[in-house]
N, C-alpha and C positions, 0 to 999 in steps of 0.2 A: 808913448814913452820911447827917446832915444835905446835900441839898443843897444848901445855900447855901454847903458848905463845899468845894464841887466848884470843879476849875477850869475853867474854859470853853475848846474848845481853839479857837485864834487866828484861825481863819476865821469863826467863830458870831459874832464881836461887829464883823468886818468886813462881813457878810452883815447884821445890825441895822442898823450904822449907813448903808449903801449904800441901803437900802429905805427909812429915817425918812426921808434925804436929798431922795428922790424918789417919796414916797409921794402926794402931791397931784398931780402931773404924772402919776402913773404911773393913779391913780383917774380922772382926769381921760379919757386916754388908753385905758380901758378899759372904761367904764362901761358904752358900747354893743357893745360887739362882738363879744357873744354873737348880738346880732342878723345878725351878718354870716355869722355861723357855722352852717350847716345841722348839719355833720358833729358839731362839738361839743356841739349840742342832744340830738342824737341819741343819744350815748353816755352823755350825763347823763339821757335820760329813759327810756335802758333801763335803767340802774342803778337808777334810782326805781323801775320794775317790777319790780327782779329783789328789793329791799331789802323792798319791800311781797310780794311772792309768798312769802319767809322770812319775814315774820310781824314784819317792821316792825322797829318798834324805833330809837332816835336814830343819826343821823349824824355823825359829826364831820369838818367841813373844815378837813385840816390844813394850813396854809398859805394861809390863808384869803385873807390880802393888805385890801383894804377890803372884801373880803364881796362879790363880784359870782357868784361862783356858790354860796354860802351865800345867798345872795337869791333864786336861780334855785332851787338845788333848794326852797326852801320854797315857792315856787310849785308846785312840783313836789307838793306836801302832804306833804314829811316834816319831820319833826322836828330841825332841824337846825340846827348852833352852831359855830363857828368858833373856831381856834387859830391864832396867827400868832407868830414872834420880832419881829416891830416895832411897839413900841409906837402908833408914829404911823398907821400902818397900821389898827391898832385901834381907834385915837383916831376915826380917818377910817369904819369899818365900825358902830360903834357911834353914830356922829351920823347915819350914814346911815339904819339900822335901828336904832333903839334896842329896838324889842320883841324882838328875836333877840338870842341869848347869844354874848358873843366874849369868849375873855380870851386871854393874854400869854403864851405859854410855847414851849416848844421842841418837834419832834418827838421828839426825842432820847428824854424825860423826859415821855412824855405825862400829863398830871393828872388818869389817867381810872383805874378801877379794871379789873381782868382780864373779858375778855367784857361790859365795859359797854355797846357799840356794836352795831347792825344793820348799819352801811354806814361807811367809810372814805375818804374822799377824797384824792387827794395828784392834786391839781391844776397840773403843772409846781414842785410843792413840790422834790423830794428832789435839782433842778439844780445846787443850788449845792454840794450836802454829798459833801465828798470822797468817792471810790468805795469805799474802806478802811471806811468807816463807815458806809455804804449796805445792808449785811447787818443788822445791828445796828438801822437805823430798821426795817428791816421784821420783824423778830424783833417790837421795839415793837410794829408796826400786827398782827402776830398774837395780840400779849398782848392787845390792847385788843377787838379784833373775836371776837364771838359765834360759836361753831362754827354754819357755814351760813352766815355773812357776808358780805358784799360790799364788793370794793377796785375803787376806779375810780384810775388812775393815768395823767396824761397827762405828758409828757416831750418833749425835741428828740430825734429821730432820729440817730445814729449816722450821717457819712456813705456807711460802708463797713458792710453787714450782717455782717463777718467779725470786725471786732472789737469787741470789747465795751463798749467808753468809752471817751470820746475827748473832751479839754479841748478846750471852745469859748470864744472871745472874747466874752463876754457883757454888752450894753448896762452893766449896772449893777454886777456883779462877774462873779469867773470862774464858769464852769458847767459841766457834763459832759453829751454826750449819750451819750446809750444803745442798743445793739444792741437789739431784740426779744430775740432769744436771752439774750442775756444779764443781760437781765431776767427773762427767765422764767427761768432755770435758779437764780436769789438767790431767786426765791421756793418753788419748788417746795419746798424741804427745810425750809422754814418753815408748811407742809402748804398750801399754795393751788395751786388749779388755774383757768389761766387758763380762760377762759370765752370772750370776748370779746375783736378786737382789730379795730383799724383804723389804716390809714398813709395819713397825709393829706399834697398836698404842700404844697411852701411856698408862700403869698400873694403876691403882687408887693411887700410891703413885709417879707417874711420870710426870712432866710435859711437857715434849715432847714427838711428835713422834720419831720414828728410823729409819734410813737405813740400809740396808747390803748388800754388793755385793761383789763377786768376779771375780775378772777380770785375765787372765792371758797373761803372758808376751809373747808378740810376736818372736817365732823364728827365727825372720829376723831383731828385733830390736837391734841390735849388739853394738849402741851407743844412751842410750835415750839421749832424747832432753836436753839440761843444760836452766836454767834459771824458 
């Protein structure tokens, strides 16, 4: 099926235009704040070890946003390039780094071929995308990632570790936080095995906790699970 001939379902182009809206405030508001961040250094620069000990290979950050940790990890020395659904976002990641690769697309519908990636990123990416369709993005991110891969995935915490998701009031549209459990349990059957995790709490300007884990792809997972 041509995609162009797809129809987008009604949150995807709420989620575009809510980020174009607030992309230079949001860049703005974020450019440093990986400095403030020990804990999220830390998980980006084990995934950079664990992406280079499997034998390298490019990265892609999905939800890239303007590129602030698509800029990090290249400091990082990997080979890495950035996806985002808003254009303006792009607009903004690409004036900032011009020599790094970002283009325009969905996670949904990654524009990468099967096992073309070392490492995977979903950076606070998969918040906004309803829980029903959340299987399905990470089916994607096992199509994309190399058997021995690495996914770093960081997310808002789940108030209650009991249930799985749970709609939060989110600055710029609605979002979902996530159980640990119940994140790991969407991915396992899509052959990943967590690796790593961390719960961090909230900053005095935060109001949730966070997660982070990274899980990697299992070498014998040769067809994740669909659905």
């Amino acid at each position: 099926m041509n995609e162009s001939n797809l129809v987008e379902p009604a949150d995807v182009p709420t989620t575009r235009n809510a980020y174009d809206e607030v992309a230079e405030l949001y860049a703005d508001m974020f450019a440093d704040a990986l400095a403030a961040q020990p804990f999220d250094r830390a998980m980006l620069g084990a995934f950079a070890d664990l992406v280079r000990a499997a034998g390298s290979g490019p990265v892609i950050d999905v939800g890239c946003g303007p590129g602030r940790i698509t800029t990090h990890l290249d400091t990082l020395g990997l080979d890495v390039s950035g996806i985002d659904l808003s254009p303006e976002m792009i607009r903004l990641a690409r004036a900032d780094r011009p020599d790094l690769r970002y283009e325009i697309g969905t996670m949904e519908r990654l524009p990468l071929g099967d096992a073309a990636v070392g490492g995977l990123v979903s950076w606070y990416s998969i918040i906004h995308l309803p829980p029903e369709r959340v299987p399905g993005v990470l089916t994607e991110f096992a199509r994309v990632l190399r058997p021995g891969g690495q996914l770093l995935m960081a997310f808002q915490a789940a108030a209650d570790e009991s249930v799985e998701v749970q709609a939060h009031d989110h600055r710029v549209t609605t979002s979902y936080r996530w159980s640990l459990r119940g994140m790991a349990e969407l991915l396992r059957p899509r052959g990943f095995t967590v690796v790593a995790r961390m719960h961090r709490e909230p900053d005095p300007d935060e109001r949730t906790r966070h997660w982070y884990l990274i899980a990697t792809r299992s070498a014998e997972a040769d067809s994740p699970e669909q659905g």
